[in-house]
N, C-alpha and C positions, 0 to 999 in steps of 0.2 A: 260827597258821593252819597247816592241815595243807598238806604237800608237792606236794600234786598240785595245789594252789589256780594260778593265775594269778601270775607275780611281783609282788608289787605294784610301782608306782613309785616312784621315788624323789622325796623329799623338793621336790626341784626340778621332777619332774618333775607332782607332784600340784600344785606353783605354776601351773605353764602350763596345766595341764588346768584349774584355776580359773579363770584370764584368759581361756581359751578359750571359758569357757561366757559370757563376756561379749562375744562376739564381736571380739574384740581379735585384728587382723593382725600379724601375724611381728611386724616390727619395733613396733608397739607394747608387745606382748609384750616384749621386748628390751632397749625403754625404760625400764620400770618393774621390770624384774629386773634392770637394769645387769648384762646380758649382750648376747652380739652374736647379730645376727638367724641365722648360720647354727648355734649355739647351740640356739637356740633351734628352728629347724628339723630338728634331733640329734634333740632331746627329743619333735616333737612327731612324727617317724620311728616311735623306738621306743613311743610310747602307744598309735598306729596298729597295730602289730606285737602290743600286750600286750591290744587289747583286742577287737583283729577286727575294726575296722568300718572303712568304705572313705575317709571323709575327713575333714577338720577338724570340719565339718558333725556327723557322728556323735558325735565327742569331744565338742563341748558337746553333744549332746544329754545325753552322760549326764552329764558332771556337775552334781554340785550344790556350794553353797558351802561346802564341809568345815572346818567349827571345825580350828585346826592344822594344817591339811593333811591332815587321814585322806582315807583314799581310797574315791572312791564303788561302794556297793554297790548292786546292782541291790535294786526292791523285790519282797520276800520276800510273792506274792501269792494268799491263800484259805490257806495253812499251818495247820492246826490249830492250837491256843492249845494246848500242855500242861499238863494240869493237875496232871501228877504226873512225880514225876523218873523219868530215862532210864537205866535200870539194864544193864551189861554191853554184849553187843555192840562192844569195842573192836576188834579184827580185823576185823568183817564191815565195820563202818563204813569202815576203813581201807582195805580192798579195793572197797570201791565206789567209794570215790571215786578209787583208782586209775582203775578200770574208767569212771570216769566222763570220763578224761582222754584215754583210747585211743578208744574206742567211742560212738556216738553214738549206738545205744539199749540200754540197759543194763535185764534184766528180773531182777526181785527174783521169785523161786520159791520156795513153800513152802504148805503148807497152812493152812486158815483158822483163826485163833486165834495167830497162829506170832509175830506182830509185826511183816509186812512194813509195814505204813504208818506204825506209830511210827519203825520205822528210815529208811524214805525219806523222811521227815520230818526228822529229826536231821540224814542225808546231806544234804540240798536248804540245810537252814540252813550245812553247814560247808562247800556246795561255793557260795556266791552270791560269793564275790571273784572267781569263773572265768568266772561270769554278770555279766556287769554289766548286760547291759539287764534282767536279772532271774529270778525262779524266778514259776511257778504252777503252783497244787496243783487237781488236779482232780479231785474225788470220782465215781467211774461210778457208787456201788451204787445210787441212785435211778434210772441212766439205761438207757432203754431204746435199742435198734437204731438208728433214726431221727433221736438225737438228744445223737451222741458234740461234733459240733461245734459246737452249741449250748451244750452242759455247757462245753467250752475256748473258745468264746466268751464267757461269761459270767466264768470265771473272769480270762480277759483286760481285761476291760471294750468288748471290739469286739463292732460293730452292724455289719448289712447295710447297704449305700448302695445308689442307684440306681447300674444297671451292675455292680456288686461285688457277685458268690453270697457266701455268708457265709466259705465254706471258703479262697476268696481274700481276704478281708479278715481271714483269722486266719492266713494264711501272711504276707501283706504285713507285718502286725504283726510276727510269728517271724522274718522273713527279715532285718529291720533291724540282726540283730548279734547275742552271744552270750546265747543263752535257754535256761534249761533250764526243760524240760516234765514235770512231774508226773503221771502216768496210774496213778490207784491204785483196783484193784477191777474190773481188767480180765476177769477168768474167763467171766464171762457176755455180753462184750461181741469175745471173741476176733476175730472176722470184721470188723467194722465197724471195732475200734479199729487190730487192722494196716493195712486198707484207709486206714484216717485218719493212721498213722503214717507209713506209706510215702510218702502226698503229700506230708506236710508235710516229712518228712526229702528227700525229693528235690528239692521247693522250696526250703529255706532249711538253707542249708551251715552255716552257723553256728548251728543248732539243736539238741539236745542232748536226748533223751527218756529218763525215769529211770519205767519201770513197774512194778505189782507186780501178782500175777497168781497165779493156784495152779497155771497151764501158761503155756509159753509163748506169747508173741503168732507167731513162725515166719514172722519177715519178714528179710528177708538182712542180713548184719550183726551182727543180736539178740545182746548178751551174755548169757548169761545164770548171773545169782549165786542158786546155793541158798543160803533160810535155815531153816537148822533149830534145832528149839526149845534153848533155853538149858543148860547144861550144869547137871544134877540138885545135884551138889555144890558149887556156887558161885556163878553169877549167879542159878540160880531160886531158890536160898534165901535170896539179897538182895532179889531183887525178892518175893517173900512176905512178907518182914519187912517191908520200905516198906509196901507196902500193907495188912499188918495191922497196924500203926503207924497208918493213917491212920485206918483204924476205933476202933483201940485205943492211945491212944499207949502205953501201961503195957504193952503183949503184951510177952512174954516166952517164948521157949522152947527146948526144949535142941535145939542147933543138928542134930544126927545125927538124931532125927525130922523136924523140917522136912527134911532132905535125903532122909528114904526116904519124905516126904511129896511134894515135890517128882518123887523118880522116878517114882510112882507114877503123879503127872501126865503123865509126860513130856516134864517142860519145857516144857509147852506155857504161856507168858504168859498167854493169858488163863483155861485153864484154873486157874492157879497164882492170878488175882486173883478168882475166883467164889470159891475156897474160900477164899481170904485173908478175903473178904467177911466169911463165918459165921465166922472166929477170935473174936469177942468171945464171942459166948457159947456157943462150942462148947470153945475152946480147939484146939493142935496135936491133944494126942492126941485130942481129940474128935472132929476131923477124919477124922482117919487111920480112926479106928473105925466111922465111919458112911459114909467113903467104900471099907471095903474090901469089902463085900457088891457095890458098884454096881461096881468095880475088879475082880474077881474075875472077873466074867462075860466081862469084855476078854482074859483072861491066855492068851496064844500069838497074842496078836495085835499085830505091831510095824510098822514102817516108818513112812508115811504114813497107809496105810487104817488100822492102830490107831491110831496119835495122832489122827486122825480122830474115832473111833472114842471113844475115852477121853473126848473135849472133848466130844462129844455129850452122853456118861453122864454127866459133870460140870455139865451145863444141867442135861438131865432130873432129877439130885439135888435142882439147886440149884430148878428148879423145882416137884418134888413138895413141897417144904415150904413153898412158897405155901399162902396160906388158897385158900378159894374166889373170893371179889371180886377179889385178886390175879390168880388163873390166869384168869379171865375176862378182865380186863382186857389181861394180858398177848400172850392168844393176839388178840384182837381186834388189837390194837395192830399185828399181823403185813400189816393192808390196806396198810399205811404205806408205802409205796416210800422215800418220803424221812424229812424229820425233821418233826415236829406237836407244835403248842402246845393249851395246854387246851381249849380253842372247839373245835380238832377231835377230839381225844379223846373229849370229851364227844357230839358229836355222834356217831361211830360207836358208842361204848359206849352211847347213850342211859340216859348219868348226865345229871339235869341241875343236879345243885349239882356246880358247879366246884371247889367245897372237898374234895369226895368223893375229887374227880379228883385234886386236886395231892396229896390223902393218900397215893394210893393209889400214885401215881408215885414219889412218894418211898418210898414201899417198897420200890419196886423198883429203884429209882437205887440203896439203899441196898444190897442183893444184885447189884447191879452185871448184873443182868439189862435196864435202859432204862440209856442215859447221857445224861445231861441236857447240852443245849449252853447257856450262859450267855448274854445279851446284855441289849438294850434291853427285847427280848421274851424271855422263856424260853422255850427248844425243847429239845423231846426226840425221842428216835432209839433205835433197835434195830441193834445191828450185827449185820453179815447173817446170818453163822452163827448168830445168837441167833436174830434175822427166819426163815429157814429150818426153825427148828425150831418157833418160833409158828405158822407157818402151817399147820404137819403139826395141829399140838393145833389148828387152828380149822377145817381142813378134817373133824378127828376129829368134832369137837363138831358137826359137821353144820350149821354156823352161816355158814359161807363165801356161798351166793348172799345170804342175809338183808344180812350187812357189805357184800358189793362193791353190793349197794343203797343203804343209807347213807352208802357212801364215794363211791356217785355225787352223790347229793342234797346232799354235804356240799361236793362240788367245786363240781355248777354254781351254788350259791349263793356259792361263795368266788371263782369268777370272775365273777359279777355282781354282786358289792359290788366287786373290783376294775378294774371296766369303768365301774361308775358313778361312782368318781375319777376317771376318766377324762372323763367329759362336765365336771365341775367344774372344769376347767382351761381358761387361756383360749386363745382360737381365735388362728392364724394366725401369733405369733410365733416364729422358729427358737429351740428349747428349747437353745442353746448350755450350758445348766447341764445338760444332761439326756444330753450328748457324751460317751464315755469320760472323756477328758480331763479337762473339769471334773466328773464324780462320781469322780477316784481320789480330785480334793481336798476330799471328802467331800460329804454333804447329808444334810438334817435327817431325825433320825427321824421315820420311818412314810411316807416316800417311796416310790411304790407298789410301785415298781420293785424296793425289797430285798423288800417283799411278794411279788409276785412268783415272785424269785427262791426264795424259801424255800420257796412249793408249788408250784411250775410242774410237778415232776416228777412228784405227784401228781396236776395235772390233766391231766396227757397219760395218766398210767398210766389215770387214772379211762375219759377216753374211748376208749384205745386198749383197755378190758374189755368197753367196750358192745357185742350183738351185733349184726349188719348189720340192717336194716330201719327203717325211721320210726321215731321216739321223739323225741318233745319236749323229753324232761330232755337226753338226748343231742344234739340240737339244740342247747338252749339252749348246752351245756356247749360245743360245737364253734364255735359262732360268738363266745360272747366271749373263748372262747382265740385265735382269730384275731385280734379285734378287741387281746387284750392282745398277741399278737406282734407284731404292727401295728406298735403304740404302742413296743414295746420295739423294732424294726427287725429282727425275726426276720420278716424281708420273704416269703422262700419258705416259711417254716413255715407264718407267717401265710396263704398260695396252700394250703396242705396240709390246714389247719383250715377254713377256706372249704368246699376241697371235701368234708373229711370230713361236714362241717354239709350238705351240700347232699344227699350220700346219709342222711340221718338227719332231713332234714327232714318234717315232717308235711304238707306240702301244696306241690305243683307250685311254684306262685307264690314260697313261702318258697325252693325249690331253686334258680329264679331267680335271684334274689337273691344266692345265696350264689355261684353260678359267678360272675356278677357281679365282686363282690370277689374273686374269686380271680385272675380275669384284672387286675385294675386293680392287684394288688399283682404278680403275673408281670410286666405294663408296666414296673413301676417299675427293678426287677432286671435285666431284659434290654432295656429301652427296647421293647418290643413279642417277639413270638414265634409262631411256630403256634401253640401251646399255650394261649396268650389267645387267640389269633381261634377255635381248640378249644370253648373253653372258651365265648366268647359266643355260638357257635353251639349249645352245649352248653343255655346258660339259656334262648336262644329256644326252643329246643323243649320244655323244660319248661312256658316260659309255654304255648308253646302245646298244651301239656297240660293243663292249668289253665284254658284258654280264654280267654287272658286275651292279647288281640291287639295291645293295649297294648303290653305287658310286651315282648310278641316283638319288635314295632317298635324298641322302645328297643333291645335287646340286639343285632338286626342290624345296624340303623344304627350302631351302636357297635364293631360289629365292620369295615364298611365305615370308618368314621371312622380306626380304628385301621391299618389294612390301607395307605390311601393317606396315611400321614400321620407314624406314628411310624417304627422299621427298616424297610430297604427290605426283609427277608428275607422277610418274608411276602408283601410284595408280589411277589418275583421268585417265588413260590409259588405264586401265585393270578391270574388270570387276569380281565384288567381285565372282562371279561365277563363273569366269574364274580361280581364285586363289586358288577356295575349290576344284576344279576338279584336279589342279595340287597338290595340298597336299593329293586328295586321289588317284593319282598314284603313289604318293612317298610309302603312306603306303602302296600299293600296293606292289611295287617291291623290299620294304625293309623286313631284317629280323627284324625284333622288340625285338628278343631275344639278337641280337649283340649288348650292350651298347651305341656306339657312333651313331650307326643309330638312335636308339630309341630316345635317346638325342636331335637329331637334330628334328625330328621327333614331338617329344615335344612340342619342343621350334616352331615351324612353327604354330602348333596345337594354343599356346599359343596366340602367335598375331594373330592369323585370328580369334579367337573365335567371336569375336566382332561383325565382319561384317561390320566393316568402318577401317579407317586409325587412327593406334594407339589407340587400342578399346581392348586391352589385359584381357582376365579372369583370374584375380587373383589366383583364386585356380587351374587354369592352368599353370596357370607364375610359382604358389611355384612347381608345379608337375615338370616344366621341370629344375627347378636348380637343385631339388633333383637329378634328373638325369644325369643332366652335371654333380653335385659332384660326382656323381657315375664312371665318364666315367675318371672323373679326369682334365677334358681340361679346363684351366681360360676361353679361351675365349669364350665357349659355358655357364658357370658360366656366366659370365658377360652379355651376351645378356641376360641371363635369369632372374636376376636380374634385368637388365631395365624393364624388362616386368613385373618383381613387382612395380617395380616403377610410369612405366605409369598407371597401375591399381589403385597404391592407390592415388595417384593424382586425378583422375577420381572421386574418391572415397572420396576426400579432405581430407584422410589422408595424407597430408602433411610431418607433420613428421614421418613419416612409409618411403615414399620417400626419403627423405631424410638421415634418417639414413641405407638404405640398397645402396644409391650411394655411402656413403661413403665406405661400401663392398667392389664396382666396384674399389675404386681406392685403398683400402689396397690390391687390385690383380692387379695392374699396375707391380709392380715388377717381378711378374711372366711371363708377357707377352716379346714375343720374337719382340724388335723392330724395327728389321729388316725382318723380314718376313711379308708381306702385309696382312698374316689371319690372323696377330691380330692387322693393325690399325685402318678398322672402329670402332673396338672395344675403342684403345685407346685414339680415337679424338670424341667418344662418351663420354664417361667414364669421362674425362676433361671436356666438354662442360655441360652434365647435372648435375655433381658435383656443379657444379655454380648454375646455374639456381636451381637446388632444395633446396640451401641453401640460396639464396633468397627467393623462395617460401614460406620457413619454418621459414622468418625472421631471421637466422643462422647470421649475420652478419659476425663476425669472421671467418665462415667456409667459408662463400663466401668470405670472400676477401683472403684467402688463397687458395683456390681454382682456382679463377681468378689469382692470382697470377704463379699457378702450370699451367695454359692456357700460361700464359704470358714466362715461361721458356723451354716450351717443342717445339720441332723442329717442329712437325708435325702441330702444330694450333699456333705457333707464330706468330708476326712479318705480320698479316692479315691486310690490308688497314683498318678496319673498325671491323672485328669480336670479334679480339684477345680483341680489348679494350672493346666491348662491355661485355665483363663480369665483368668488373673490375667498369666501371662509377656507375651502381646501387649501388657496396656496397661502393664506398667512397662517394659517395652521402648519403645516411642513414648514414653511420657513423659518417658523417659531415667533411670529410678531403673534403672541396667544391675546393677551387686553385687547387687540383691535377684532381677532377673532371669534372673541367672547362677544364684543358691542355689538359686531354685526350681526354673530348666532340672534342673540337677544331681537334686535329691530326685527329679524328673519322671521323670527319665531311669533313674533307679535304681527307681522305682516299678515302672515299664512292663519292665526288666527280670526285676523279682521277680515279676511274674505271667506271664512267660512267653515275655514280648517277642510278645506276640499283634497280627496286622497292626492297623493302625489309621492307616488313610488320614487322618481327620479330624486327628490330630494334627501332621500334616504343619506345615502354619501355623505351629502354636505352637515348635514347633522351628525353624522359619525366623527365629523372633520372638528368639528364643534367640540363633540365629547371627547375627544384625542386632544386637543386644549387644553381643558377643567383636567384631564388626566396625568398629562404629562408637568401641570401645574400644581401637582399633588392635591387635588379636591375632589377626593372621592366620590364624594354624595353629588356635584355636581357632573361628576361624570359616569354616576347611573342612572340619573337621569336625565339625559343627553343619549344614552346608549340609548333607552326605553323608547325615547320619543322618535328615534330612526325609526322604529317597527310603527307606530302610533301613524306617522304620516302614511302609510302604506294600503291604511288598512287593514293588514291581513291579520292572521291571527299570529303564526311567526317568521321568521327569516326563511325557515326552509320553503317556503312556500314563493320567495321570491328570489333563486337563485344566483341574480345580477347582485344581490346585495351581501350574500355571505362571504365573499372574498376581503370589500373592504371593512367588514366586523371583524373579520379574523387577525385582519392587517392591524389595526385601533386597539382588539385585546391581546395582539401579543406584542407590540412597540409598549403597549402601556406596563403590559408588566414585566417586558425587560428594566425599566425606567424605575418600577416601584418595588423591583425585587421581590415580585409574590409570582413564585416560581410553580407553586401546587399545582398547576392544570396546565402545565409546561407542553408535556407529552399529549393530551388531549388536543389544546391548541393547534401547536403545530401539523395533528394530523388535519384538522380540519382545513387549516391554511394552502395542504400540500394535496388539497382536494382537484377534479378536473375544471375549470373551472373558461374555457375555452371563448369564451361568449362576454368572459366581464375584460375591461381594462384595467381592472385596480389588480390581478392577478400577479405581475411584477412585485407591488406591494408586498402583499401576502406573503407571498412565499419569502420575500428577502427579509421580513419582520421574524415570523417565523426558525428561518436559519438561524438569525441571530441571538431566539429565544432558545432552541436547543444548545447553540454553543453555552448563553450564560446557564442553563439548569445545568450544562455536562450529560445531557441524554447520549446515551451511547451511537446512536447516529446522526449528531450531530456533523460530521464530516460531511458524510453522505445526503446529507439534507444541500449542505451548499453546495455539493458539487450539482444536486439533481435539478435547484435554483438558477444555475450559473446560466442555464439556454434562455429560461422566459424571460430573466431580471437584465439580459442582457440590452432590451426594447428601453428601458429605462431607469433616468440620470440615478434618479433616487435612490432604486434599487442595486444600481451598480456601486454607488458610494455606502451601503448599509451594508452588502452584499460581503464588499473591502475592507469592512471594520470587524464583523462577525470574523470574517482568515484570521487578520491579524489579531483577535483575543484570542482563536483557535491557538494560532501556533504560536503565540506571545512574540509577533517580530512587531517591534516597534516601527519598520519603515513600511509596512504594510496598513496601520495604522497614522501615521505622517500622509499618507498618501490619499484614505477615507481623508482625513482632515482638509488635505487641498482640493480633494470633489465636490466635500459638502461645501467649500467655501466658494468654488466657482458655480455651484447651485444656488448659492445667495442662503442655504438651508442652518441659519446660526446658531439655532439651538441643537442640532446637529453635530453641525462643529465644536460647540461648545461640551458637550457631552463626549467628544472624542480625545477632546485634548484631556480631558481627567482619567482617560489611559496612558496617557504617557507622563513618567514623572517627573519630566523636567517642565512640560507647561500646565503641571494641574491647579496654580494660580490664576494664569489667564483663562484656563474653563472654568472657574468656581466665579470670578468677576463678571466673565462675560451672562453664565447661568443667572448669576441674581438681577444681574439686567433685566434679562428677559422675560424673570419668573417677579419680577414687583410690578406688583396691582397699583 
């Protein structure tokens, strides 16, 4: 291992790092190394130290179970396959990876043909002991402007969630620990990739970017390593013999001409493998002689612009002894952004025997003018400087509008066979196989998705050639690119392809349409925006260009729908007056008699009754599901259902909410989830499932729930959100170690994107500090309480009213638990506050009772009974509710009875706290408590 690498660890210390990933605590550890726990605490200091990442937590993530103890290397991701050995370059290799130990972006410089991606390749493989969370290699030369974090999201394996832009969910990934970043074929992408550089390096401390470039990228920091071509008399005349060995194994030739063969190239690699190519039947000096007429014309010309210069004249050689079908093929080949298999070969050349094709390719793989990539499917590719020079001979040949015609026709048919695997899959179930996560651990060939990926860069280059104005092909092509970013969780691209489809649409009504799905994929990403309410004001007026009064109805009502119901941001934007005047031009220019108009119509009706945000009239909310059931459509069902939901919340029925989310999610199945009109719906549906099973004390349902958040593509895998459904209920339920690891990831989440305010998370952090609490760790549980108010921003609780219910609930469960009774009476009055507007009010109040009964404040009685109406909404509070009576009145079977609530809530540390009121089982609570309370 070279020098600059990371130390690895020691023999003992790769033992721990294995127990580790089996979540084994200090002293278990300790046990089974027959060493002692502060030992062991040494060792897991220093792996902290060697491999960057912030806690126990991180260590197992990376490792894996190492045969012998080797020590885990991060995975080596999209790296080229080499197909031919790595000749010379010892020094430069040597100083990169120095440069790679100082510097955290390190740019490889050198003109094109020179070698910088075979060497940042070689470097990337001898520098991953320093990486351990891993390398990825990321090809730009297919990639245009728009779509630098797409190319590094793909090579990551990260998708957009709802709430997470794509660009945070590829920092959140990077920020995790020590990554180096691959950015090869940056020249053409200078602007965008510094701009993508600079975020990500200022996001994530521990990230590492190794680029290669013909200039610099000119972002602060930037190393930057010239490489220049191979020295004439020694490594270029190794690497000419490999490669004319590979053609020829029997070549032979006298070493002093390859070397004045080689100058003549200028060391240029790939110049030196074109001509290696012709050795078989040209020979050395045959070379030499046929290249010195083309060589001759260069001479007083040196630096860069002549190596340049020389590599060019060595195509153009290598190309003039193509036949004719050769150099046609060739120069066509040049539409190609990215890499193409024979189907689309043929298509742009309109060859249509495929035999024709792979002849003809292999003639030229064999001149090493195409380089063939190997796999399940065979693909081939033009590296750019090749690409660059095809396209001059096919703009020559006057043949360029004819191909980027065909290479349109050839996309939007390759994205319409790719859109209609798409309808072939089945509806509704979270594609947990379809998660980063599980496709690193592979999936079957012809998954659409490696499809996809292999022309995606194709069909964006296809659409972003087409000129502005209507066209159907260009239509077609922009909507099912949407439709597949969709499906792939390129959630904004997907917003970007909508609209491009909506300007290229052939008729009003289509352009409708496509704004449509543009806003419903922006909801998903931002939970609501101006930009989508933009945008459906955008397609009513297309309908109603189209005359199509329908069309408009739906799209404003949907935009009123959205306004009062999803972020408040829009709504603190728009003016509730502004919202009722657009819902009554919708019923203006809808028919009411047409089901789904009326429906929608409804449901808009339903959330603005209110006249604030989220202020839904119940007997409006039942009127528009009735509705939707009538029209048949889940996802107009489901919105209308929330809107019962929000109503009886309001309402503090509770459990009325509660059990009509769980409605929303027995129609997940039904929902299409690959089409963007129904995922606000089903990243809503997920999200409130939770929260109203918390509300209603549901324990079980919430942690199933949060669970069903935690497996679905669309809300997984969130820095910070995904878990917050989950800490509340293993918190109540008393699993507090899984509560804590998750707080922690949470915590580290929400700092990796920016520590951005986030009132809503307030709770979940309380839920956290109610853990460390109830776990007797005081200092962890003040500062747990702290950091609720810290995500808020504000300066304290009172200023954000939604949140002092479940603090009051946190400090007085915590010091019934820890018998610090002093602020008994202060507590409780604040718990028995009005509090009308929070869910966690049940809480409160029944934590509270429970604390007057243990201080013995003299309205203690009266406290439970004043509890008994709100805590009656929920499970929780009705079982905490039943254990405060029974220590009141000391009756044992009032307490036996809390004990069979909390046990039918799944709530075990609960229960286990209950049974050490009664004295025949304060055995089975003192055994079950230490369970729960070992770390």
């Amino acid at each position: 291992m070279s020098s600059t690498a990371i130390d690895r660890p020691s023999k003992r210390e790769a033992e721990v790092l294995a127990l580790l990933r089996l979540r084994l605590s200090n002293a278990e550890i300790a046990e089974r190394l027959f060493i002692s726990v502060r030992t062991v605490e040494s060792h897991v200091s220093s792996l902290l130290r060697k491999y960057g990442v912030a806690d126990r937590f991180g260590l197992a993530a990376l490792a894996e179970p190492p045969p012998g103890g080797a020590t885990p290397t991060g995975p080596l991701a999209g790296l080229p396959d080499p197909r031919t050995a790595f000749v010379g370059r010892g020094p430069e290799r040597d100083a990169i990876l120095a440069a790679l130990q100082h510097h955290r972006l390190v740019t490889l410089v050198g003109p094109g043909g020179v070698g910088k991606t075979r060497l940042a390749c070689v470097v990337a493989a001898a520098a991953a002991w320093s990486f351990p969370l891993g390398t990825a290699f990321v090809d730009l030369v297919p990639v245009r402007d728009d779509f630098v974090a797409q190319a590094v999201a793909t090579a990551l394996g990260v998708t957009e969630r709802a709430q997470q832009p794509l660009l945070a969910a590829i920092a959140d990934r990077l920020g995790q620990g020590r990554t180096l970043l691959v950015l090869d074929n940056c020249e053409h992408l200078l602007d965008p990739v510094a701009g993508f550089v600079e975020r990500i390096l200022s996001a994530c401390p521990d990230t590492t970017v190794l680029a290669t470039s013909r200039e610099r990228l000119a972002v602060p920091g930037e190393q930057v390593v010239p490489v220049a071509p191979l020295p004439p008399a020694t490594d270029a005349v190794a690497l000419f013999h490999d490669r004319a060995r590979a053609v020829d194994p029997d070549f032979s030739a006298d070493p002093a001409l390859v070397a004045e063969l080689c100058a003549r190239l200028d060391g240029m690699p790939l110049a030196i493998e074109l001509a290696a190519a012709r050795s078989a039947s040209l020979g050395a000096a045959g070379l030499l002689a046929a290249l010195d007429d083309v060589l001759r014309l260069l001479a007083g010309g040196r630096g860069a612009d002549g190596r340049h210069r020389s590599l060019r004249a060595v195509i153009g050689w290598s190309h003039d002894l193509l036949d004719d079908e050769e150099r046609a093929l060739f120069r066509r080949l040049a539409v190609f952004v990215g890499s193409f298999d024979l189907a689309a070969t043929a298509a742009v050349s309109q060859t249509a025997e495929h035999s024709a094709v792979a002849d003809l390719l292999g003639r030229l793989v064999e001149k090493s003018l195409v380089v063939h990539q190997r796999g399940a499917v065979s693909r081939w590719r033009l590296l750019e400087i090749v690409r660059a020079f095809a396209a001059e001979r096919l703009a020559g040949a006057g043949e360029e509008p004819a191909l980027r015609e065909r290479h349109l026709r050839w996309a939007a048919a390759t994205a319409a066979g790719l859109e209609r695997r798409l309808t072939d899959r089945p509806r509704g179930h979270p594609r947990t196989g379809d998660r980063p996560e599980a496709r690193s651990a592979g999936r079957p060939v012809g998954d659409w998705r490696d499809d996809f990926h292999a022309v995606a860069d194709d069909l964006r280059a296809a659409l972003a050639n087409c000129p502005p104005g209507p066209s159907p092909l260009a239509h077609q092509l922009a909507r099912a690119l949407g439709r597949l970013a969709y499906a792939h969780r390129f959630l904004l691209e997907a917003a970007r392809h909508f609209e491009r489809a909506a300007a290229h649409a052939p008729s009003p009504d289509a352009a409708a349409r496509d704004l449509r799905s543009a806003a419903d994929c922006v909801v998903i990403v931002t939970n609501s925006s101006p930009r989508a309410f933009r945008q459906l004001l955008a397609a009513a007026e297309r309908a109603g260009a189209a005359g199509d009064g329908d069309a408009r109805a739906v799209a404003l009502a949907r935009a009123v729908e959205l306004a009062n119901r999803f972020s408040s941001e829009p709504a603190a934007e728009i003016p509730q007056q502004r919202l009722r005047d657009l819902l009554n031009e919708a019923s203006a220019d809808g028919a009411p008699h047409r089901p789904a108009v009326a429906a929608c119509l409804a449901l808009a009706t339903a959330w603005a009754a209110g006249g604030q945000w989220r202020d839904p009239d119940p007997d409006l909310a039942a009127a528009a599901v009735a509705a939707a059931r009538a029209v048949g459509d889940p996802v107009l069902v489901s919105a209308g259902l929330e809107a019962v939901s929000a109503a009886a919340t309001k309402a503090r029925r509770l459990r009325e909410a509660h059990r009509v989310a769980g409605e929303r999610i027995a129609l997940l199945p039904t929902l299409p989830r690959d089409d963007p009109y129904a995922g606000p719906e089903i990243v809503d549906a997920l999200h409130m499932a939770a929260t109203y099973a918390i509300a209603a004390g549901d324990l079980r349902a919430a942690l199933a729930a949060a669970h069903r958040v935690q497996q679905d593509d669309l809300v997984s895998n969130h820095p910070y959100a995904s878990a917050s459904k989950l800490i509340p209920a293993l918190a109540l339920t008393g699993q507090f170690a899984a509560a804590v690891r998750h707080a922690g990831a949470m915590w580290a989440g929400w700092e990796r994107a920016g520590s951005p305010p986030a009132p809503w998370l307030s709770p979940v952090i309380l839920a956290a500090a109610l853990a460390h609490g109830l776990l007797g760790d005081g200092e962890s549980f003040s500062r747990w309480r702290g950091r609720a108010l810290q995500v808020t921003g504000l300066a304290d609780a009172e200023h954000l009213p939604s949140l002092v219910p479940f603090l009051a609930f946190v400090d007085a469960r915590v010091a019934v638990h820890t018998g610090r009774l002093g602020e008994a009476a202060a507590l409780t009055e604040r718990a028995f506050g009005d509090y009308p507007q929070s869910r966690y009010e049940p809480y409160a109040r029944a934590a509270a009772a429970e604390l007057a009964v243990v201080a013995g404040l003299p309205d203690a009685a009266e406290r439970l009974a004043t509890a008994a109406a709100v805590c009656a909404e929920n499970d929780w509070a009705v079982a905490c509710l039943t254990r405060a009576a029974g220590r009141l009145h000391h009756d044992e079977d009032v307490l036996a009875a809390s004990v069979e609530a909390w046990e039918r809530n799944g709530a075990r540390f609960e229960r286990a706290c209950t049974l050490l009121l009664l004295p025949a089982r304060v055995a089975e609570g003192r055994a079950e408590l230490a369970e729960l309370t070992r770390r």
